[in-house]
N, C-alpha and C positions, 0 to 999 in steps of 0.2 A: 660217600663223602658227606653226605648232606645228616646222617644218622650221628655222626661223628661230631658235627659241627652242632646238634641241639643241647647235648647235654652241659659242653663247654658253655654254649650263653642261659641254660638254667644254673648254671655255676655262677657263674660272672654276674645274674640278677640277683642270687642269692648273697653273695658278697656285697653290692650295692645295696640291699636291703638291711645287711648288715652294718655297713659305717653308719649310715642315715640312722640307725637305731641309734646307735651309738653316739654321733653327734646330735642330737636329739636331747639322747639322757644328759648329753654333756652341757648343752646349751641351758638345760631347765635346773641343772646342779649350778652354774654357773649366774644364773637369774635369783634361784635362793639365796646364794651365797650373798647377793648384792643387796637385797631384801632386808638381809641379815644386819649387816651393814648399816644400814639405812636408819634402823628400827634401832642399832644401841647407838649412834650419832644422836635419834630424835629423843631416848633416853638419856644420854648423857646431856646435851643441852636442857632437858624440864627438870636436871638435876644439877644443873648450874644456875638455875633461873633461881630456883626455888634457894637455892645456899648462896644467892647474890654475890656469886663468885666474881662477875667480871669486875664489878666497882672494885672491889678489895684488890684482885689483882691491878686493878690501872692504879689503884692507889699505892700497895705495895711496890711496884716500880717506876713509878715519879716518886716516891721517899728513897726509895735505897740507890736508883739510878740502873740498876742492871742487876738480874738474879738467873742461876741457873736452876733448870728443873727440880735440882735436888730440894734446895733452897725452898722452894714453892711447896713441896710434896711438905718438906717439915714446917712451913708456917701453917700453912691450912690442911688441916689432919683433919678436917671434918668432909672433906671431899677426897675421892678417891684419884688415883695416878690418871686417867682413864679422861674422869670428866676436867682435869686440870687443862691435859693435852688437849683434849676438845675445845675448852673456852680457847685456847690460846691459838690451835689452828682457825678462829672465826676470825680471833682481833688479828690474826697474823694477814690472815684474806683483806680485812676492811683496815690494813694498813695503820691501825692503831698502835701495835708493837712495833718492833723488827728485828733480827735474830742475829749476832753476829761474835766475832772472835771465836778464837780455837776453841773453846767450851760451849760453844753452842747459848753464848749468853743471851737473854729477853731483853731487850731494853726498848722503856718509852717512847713512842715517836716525838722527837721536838716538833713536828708543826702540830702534830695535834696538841700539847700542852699551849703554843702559841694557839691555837685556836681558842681554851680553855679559858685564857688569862682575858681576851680583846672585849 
């Protein structure tokens, strides 16, 4: 009985050695990935800095009132789809913008223009 019952629990450590590996490799795929992430967010941002994107954008919509992403992709061809999205999820976070109607429109926040004007 006892002969019987060793090789089942070197099976069962080997199995346990095996997820552990496994969630392991997963966690550290999963850690690059976010890395990754990270690294074209801080590229996109010193590549909106540099093409002084965000001014044109606030400016862009306090002149036209609301514009959808398409819109934005064909004014400013000097930046890519990529870093447009990026400036806009920052000003979206710090409540600058704000996004709404069926098309997913941008538009101005009034109290910041009212901040603008005082």
């Amino acid at each position: 009985m006892l002969s019987s019952a060793l090789p089942s629990m070197a099976t069962q450590a080997q199995i346990a050695a095996c997820r552990n590996a496994e969630l392991a490799a997963e966690a550290e795929r999963a850690a690059a990935h976010a890395q990754e992430i990270a690294d074209r967010r801080k590229k996109t941002l010193r590549v909106a800095k540099k093409s002084n994107l965000r001014p044109r954008l606030t400016d862009a919509l306090s002149r036209n009132g609301a514009m959808a992403l398409g819109d934005m992709r064909r004014t400013f061809t000097d930046v890519s789809l990529e870093t447009i999205k990026g400036v806009l999820r920052v000003m979206l976070a710090a409540k600058e913008i704000s996004r709404s109607g069926k098309r997913g429109n941008y538009t101005y926040s009034l109290s910041t223009q009212k901040k603008g004007i005082q």
